[in-house]
Each structure stands twice: as structure tokens, then as C-alpha cells.
C-alpha positions in Angstrom: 1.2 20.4 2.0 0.8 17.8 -0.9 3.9 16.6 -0.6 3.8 15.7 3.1 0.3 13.7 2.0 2.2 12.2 0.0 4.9 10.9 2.1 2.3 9.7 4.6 0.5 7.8 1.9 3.6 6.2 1.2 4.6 5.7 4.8 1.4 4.0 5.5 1.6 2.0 2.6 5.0 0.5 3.4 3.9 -0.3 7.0 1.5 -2.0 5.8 3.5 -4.6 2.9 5.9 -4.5 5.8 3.3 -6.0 8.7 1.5 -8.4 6.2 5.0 -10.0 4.9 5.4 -10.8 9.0 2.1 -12.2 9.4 2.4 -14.4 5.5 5.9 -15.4 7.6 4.7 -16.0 10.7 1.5 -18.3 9.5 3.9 -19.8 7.5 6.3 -21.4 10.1 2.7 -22.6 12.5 2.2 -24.2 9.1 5.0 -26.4 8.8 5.0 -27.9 12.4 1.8 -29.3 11.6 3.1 -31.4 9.0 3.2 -35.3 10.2 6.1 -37.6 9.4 6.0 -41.4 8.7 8.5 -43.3 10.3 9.7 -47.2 9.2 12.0 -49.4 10.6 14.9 -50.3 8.2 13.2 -53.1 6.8 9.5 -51.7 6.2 11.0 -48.7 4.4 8.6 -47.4 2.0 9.6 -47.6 -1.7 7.2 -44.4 -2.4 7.7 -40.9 -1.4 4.5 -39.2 -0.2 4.4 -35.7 0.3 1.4 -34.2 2.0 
């Protein structure tokens, strides 16, 4: 009996790393394609980097 509490304590617990590693991934990549990019023609190149 206490070891199959046990088990599902650790079974529950490992679902749930497992399901908020997805989401931390998953918010990470709608991150990213919000970034904006600067473009320049060859001759109005910037001489700083700026990262946002």
C-alpha cells in the first residue's frame, strides 16, 4: 500500500516537470518570433549592434 503511494506521488510529480518543460518551451519559441529586425541598405549599415 505505501509503496504504490509512493509511486503515484512520483508519477504525478514527473508529469508534472514533464508538462511545464513543454509549456517553458513552447512560450519560449511565440517569444522569439516577436522579436523585430532592423534592416539597412549596404551603405546605411549600422556600426552598433543592438540587441533587444
Amino acid at each position: 500500500m505505501k509503496k504504490n503511494i509512493l509511486s503515484a506521488i512520483v508519477v504525478f510529480f514527473v508529469t508534472l516537470a514533464f508538462l511545464l518543460v513543454i509549456d517553458d518551451i513552447s512560450k519560449e519559441t511565440n517569444k522569439n518570433t516577436k522579436e523585430s529586425v532592423k534592416t539597412y541598405n549596404a551603405n546605411q549599415q549600422s556600426d552598433i549592434v543592438v540587441n533587444d
